[in-house]
Every structure is written in C-alpha cells, then in structure tokens.
Residue, then its C-alpha position, 0 to 999 in steps of 0.5 A: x633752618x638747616x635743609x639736606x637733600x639725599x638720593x638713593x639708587x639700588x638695584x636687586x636681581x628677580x629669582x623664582x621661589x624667593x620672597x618679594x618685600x617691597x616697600x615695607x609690603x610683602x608682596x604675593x609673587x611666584x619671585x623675589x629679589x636676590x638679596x642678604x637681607x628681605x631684598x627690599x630694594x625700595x627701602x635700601x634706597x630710602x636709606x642710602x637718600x637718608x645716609x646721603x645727605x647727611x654724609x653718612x654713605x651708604x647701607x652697605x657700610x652700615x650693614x654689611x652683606x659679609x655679616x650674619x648678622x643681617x641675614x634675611x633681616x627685614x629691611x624696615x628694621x635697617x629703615x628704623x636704624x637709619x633714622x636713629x641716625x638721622x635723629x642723631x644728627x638733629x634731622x628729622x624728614x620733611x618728605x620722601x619720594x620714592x620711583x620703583x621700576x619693575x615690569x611685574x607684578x603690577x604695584x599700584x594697588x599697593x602704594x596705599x600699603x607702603x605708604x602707610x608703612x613707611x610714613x610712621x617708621x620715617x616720623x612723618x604723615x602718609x601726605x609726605x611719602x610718594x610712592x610711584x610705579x612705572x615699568x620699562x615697556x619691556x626694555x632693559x634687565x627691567x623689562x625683562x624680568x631680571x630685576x627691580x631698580x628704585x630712585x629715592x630722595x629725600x628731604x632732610x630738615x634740621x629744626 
C-alpha cells in the first residue's frame, strides 16, 4: 500500500458585511473572510494537505486569484476538483484532520455540520474527518478579530 501525508495552512483576513463559509457551513455573522473565492479558509487548506502530498502544490496554482473565473466560487466546488486529482492519481483518503483558529464566533456547534459536509465530497465516512476549534485567548491577528488561521492533514492511501 502506498501512503501520502499532506498538511495545509491557510489564512483569511475578517471584514464586517461579508459572507462567513466555514467548512463547507455558511455561518451566520455580521463578518466574513476576505477572500476571491467564498473565503473558506478551512477548505483551502484541506486542498492545499490534498495537493501536498501528492506533490501537486497548492490551491493557488490550481485556482488562481487573477481568474474571473473563480470569483465568489464556492470553495466545496474547488474541494470537489482537488479530488478528481487525488482520483487520478490513484489515491483516495483515509482521514482528515482539520484545526480551525478563530476567536468568534464560536464554532462547535457546527463541527457536526462540516463534518457532515465534507465527508461525502472527500469519499470517506463522518468517523474519518475531525474537525476542532479553539481560539487564541485574544492573543495575536486571531485573537483580535482580524482574521482566521487553519491547519489541515491528511492521509492519502493508494489501494
């Protein structure tokens, strides 16, 4: 059996009257991440872990932030594409762990929700995607409110 390991790290910047899509969940708050695409920083760095360990870069080479053609697109639709490559490789996921910073608003109870809807776009069950929260006690660009940071890995299995 051939394995891959990814990680991912992405990052998005908070600005009052945009949309907020987290985890494939859009979630209700006066703010949003700045961003070409929905800004779903925790599904940007599920792909880049996804590209990464097949070697295949990152999102941005995939999808550009110069492109029209992925303005406001929503990021499970750049999720979806990322494993056709993964399924072209040969590869398919054994599990993904997801770490999301962000001081507000509070996100466990949504994890249920993003799990829920990212298992079935990653080809996998519920039991095989984490998804956690924490904040930054108020420290840093996180903890003031200025943005969101995520950490994604996943595991990659060739059959």
């Amino acid at each position: 059996m051939d394995i891959r390991v990814g990680n991912g790290y992405d990052v998005h910047a908070i600005a009052e009257g945009l949309e907020m899509h987290l985890g494939g969940v859009k979630i209700d708050s006066k703010v949003g991440f700045v961003a070409h695409s929905d800004g779903d920083v925790a599904i940007h760095a599920l792909c880049d872990a996804l590209l990464g360990a097949l070697a295949k870069g990152d999102i941005g080479h995939l999808f550009p932030d110069t492109s029209p053609e992925w303005k406001g697109i929503d990021s499970k639709v750049l999720l979806a594409k990322v494993m056709e490559v993964v399924a072209a490789e040969g590869y398919e996921v054994s599990n993904a762990d997801i770490t999301i910073a962000l001081q507000r608003p509070k996100l466990a109870p949504l994890i249920g929700a993003m799990r829920q809807t990212l298992a079935p776009i990653l080809g996998v069950g519920e039991d095989r995607v984490s998804v956690k929260a924490t904040t930054t006690e108020h420290l840093g660009f996180v903890g003031r409110g200025e943005g969101c940071e995520v950490w994604a890995t996943v595991l990659l299995v060739r059959p």
